[in-house]
Backbone as a ProteinNet text record, in pm:
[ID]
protein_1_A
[PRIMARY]
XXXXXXXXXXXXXXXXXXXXXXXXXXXXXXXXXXXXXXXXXXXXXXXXXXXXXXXXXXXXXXXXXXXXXXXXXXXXXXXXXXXXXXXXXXXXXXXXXXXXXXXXXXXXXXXXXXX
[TERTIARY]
951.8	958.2	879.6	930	876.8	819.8	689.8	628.6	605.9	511.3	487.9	438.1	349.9	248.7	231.3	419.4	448.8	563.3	641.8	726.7	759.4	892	889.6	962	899.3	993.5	1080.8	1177.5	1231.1	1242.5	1111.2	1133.2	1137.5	1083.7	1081	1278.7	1379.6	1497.8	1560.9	1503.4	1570.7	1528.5	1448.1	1369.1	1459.3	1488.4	1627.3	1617.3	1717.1	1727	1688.6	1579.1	1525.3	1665.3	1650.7	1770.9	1726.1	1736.4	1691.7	1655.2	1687.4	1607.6	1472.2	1418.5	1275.7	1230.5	1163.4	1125	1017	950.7	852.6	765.2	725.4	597.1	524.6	666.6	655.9	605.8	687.8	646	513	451.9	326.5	239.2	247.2	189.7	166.8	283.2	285.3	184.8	175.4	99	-30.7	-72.6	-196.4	-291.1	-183	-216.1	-216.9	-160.8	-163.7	-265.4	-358.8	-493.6	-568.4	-576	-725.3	-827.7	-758.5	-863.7	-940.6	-929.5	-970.3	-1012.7	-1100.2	-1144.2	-1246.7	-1342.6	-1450.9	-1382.2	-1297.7	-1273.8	-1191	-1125.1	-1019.9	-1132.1	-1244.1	-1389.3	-1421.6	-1462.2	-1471.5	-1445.5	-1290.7	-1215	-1174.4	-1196.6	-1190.7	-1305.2	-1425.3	-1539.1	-1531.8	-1489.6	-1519	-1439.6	-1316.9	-1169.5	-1260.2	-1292.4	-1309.4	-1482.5	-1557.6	-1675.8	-1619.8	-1553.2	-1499.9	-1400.4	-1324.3	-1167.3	-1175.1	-1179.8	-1210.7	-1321.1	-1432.2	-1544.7	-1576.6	-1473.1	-1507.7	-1365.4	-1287.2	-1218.5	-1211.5	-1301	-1343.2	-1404.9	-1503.3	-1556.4	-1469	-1350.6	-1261.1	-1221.7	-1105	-1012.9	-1122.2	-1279.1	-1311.5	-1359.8	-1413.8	-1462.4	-1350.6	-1310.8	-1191.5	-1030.2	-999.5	-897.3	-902	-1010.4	-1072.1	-980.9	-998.9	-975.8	-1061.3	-1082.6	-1127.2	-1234.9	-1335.1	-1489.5	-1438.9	-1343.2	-1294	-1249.3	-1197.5	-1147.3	-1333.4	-1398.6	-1553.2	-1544.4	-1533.2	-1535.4	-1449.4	-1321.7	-1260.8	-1245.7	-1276.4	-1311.6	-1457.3	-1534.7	-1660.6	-1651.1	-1553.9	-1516.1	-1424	-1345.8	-1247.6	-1379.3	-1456.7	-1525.8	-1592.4	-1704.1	-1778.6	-1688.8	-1564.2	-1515.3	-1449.3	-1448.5	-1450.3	-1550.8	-1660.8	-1805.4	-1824	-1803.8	-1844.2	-1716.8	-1614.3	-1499.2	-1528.8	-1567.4	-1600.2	-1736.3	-1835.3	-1976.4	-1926.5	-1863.5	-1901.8	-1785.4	-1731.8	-1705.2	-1540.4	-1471.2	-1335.6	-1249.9	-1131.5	-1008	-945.8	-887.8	-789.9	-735.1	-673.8	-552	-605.5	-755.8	-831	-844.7	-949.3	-979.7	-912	-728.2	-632	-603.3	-566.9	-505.9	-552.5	-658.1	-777.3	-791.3	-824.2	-749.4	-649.8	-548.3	-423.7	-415.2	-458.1	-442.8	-523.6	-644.9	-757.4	-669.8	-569.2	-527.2	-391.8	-320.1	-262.3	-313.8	-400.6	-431.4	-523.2	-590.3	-620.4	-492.3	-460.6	-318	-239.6	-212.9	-157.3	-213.2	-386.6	-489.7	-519.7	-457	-416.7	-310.1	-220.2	-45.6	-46.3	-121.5	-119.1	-201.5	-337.9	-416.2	-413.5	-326.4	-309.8	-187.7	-6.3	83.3	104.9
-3498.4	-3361.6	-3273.5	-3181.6	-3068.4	-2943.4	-2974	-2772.5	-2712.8	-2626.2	-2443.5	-2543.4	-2625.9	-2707.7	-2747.2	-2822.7	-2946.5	-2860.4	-2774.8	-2704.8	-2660.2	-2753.3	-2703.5	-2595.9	-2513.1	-2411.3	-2354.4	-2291.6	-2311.3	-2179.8	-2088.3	-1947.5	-1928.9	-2007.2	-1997.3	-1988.3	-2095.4	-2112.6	-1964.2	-1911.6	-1801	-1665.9	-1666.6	-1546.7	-1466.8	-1308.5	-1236.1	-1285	-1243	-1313.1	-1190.9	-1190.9	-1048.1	-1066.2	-886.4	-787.8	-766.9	-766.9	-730.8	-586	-514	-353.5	-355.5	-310.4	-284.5	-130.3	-125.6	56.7	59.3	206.7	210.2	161.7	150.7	67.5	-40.3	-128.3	-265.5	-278.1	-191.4	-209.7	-210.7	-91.9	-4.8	-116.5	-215	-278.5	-431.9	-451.3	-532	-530.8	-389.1	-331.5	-352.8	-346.3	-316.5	-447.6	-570.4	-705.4	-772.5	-751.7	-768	-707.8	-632.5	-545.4	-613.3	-750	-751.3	-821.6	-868.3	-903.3	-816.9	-643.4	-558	-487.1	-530.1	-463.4	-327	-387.4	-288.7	-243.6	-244.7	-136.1	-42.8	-102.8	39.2	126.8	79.5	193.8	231.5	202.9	262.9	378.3	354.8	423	608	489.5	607.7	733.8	645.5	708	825.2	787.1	861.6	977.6	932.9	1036.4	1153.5	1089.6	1202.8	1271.7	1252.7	1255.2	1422.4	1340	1446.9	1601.5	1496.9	1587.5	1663	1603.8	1687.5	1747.2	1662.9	1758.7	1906.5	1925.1	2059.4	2150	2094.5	2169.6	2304.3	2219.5	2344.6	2493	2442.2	2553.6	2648.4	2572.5	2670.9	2764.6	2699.9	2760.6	2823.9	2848.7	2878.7	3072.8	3053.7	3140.2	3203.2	3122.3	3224.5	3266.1	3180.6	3197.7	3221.4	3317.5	3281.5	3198.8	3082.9	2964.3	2963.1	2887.3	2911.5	2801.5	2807.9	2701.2	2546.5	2576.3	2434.4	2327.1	2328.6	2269.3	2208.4	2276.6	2225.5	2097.3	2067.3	1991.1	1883.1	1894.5	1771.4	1751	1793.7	1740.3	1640	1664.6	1598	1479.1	1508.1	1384.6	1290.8	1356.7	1200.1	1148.6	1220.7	1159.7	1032	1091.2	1027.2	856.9	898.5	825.1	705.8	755.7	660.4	582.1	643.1	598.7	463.1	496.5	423.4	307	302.3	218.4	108.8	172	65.9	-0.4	77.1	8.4	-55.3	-65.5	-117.4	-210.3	-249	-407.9	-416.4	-308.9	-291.1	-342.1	-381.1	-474.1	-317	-396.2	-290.6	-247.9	-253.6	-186.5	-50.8	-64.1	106.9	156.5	88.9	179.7	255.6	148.9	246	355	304.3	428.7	528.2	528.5	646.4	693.3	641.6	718	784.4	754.4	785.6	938.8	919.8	1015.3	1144.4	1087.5	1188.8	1258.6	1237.9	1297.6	1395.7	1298.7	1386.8	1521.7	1509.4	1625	1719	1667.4	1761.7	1841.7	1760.2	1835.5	1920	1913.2	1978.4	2132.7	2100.5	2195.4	2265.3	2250.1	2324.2	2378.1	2329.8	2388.2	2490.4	2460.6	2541.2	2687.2	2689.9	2836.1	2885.8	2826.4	2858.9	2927.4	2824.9	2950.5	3011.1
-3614.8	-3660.1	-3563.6	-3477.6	-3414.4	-3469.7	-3428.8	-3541.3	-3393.4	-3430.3	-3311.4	-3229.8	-3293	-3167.7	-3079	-3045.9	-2999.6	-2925	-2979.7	-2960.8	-2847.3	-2722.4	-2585.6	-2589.5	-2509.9	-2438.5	-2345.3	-2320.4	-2163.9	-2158	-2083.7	-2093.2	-1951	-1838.5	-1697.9	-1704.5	-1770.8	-1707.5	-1791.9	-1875	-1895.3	-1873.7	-1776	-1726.4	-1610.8	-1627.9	-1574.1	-1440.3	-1346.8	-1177.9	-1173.4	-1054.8	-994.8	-866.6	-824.9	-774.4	-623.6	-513.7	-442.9	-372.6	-497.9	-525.1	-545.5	-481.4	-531.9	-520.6	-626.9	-672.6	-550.3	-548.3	-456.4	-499.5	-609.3	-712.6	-659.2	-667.9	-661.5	-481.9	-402.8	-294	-258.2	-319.3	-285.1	-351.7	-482.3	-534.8	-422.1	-356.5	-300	-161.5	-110.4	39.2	-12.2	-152.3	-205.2	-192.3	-255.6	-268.5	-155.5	-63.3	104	154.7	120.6	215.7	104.8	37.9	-14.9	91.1	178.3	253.7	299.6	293.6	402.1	258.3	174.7	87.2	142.5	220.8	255.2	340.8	441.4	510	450.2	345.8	263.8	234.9	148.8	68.2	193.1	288.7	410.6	447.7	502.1	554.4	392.1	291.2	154.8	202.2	186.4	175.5	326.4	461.7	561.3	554.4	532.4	468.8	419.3	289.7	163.8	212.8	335.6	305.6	457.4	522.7	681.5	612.5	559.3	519	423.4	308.5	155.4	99.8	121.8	43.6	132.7	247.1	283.8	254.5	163.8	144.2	0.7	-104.2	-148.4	-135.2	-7.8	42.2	85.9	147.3	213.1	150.1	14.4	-95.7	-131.2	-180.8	-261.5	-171.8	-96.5	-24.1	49	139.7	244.7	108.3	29.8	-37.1	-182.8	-247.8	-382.8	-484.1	-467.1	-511.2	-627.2	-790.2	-892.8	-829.5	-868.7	-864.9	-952.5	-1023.1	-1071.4	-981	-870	-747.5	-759.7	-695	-680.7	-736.5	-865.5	-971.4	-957.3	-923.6	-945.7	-812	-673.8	-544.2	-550.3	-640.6	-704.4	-733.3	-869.8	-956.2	-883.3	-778	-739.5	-620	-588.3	-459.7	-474.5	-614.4	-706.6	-760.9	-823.9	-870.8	-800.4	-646.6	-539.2	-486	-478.2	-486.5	-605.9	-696.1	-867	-812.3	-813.1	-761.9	-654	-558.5	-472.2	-423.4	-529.8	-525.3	-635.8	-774.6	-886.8	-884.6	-738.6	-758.3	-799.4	-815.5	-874.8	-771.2	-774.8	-707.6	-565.9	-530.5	-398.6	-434.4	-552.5	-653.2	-651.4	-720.2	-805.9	-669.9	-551.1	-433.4	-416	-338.2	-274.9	-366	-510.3	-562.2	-556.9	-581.5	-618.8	-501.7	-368.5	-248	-251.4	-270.2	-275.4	-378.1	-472.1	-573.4	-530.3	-452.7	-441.2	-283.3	-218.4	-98.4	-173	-268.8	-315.5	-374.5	-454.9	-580.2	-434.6	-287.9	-252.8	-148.8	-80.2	-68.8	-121.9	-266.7	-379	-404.9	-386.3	-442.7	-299.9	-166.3	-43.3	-32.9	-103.9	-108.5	-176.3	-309.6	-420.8	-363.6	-315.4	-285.1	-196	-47	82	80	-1.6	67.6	-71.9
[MASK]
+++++++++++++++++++++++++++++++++++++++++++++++++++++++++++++++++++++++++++++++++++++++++++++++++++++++++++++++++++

């Protein structure tokens, strides 16, 4: 008599056939898991980015383009939050993204008060 216990399964032979489409996701997920060896140089390369490029971009919007003092703030918080990320030990996944996100939203927050 077979209960839950004992009970084989065959979920590997019925698991869907992957497509040879892949979303950008999967790609970008895949570039991510491929750079773990280069952990510290991604926080690195984060930290020099955001320390050269961005934290002087509020000054800009704010003064030459009266840009709202809120920019101040979340140029802060992604810097910070890159800081906390890659001192506090988190995977290549959070670094890059949070790179990633922090170039977008300042890009965005240059598109947006410049044209």
């Amino acid at each position: 008599m077979q209960s839950t216990a004992n009970l084989s399964t065959h979920w590997a032979d019925s698991a869907p056939v992957k497509t040879s489409k892949s979303s950008l996701l999967t790609r970008w997920t895949i570039f991510e898991d491929s750079q773990a060896k280069n952990l510290v140089l991604w926080f690195l390369v984060s930290m020099i980015v955001q320390g050269v490029f961005f934290l002087p971009v509020p000054a800009l919007l704010i003064y030459n383009f009266h840009a709202p003092v809120v920019i101040l703030f979340v140029t802060l918080g992604l810097f910070f939050s890159n800081i906390i990320a890659g001192m506090g030990g988190l995977g290549i996944r959070a670094i890059m993204s949070l790179f990633v996100v922090s170039f977008i939203a300042h890009l965005l927050m240059v598109v947006l008060f410049i044209i």
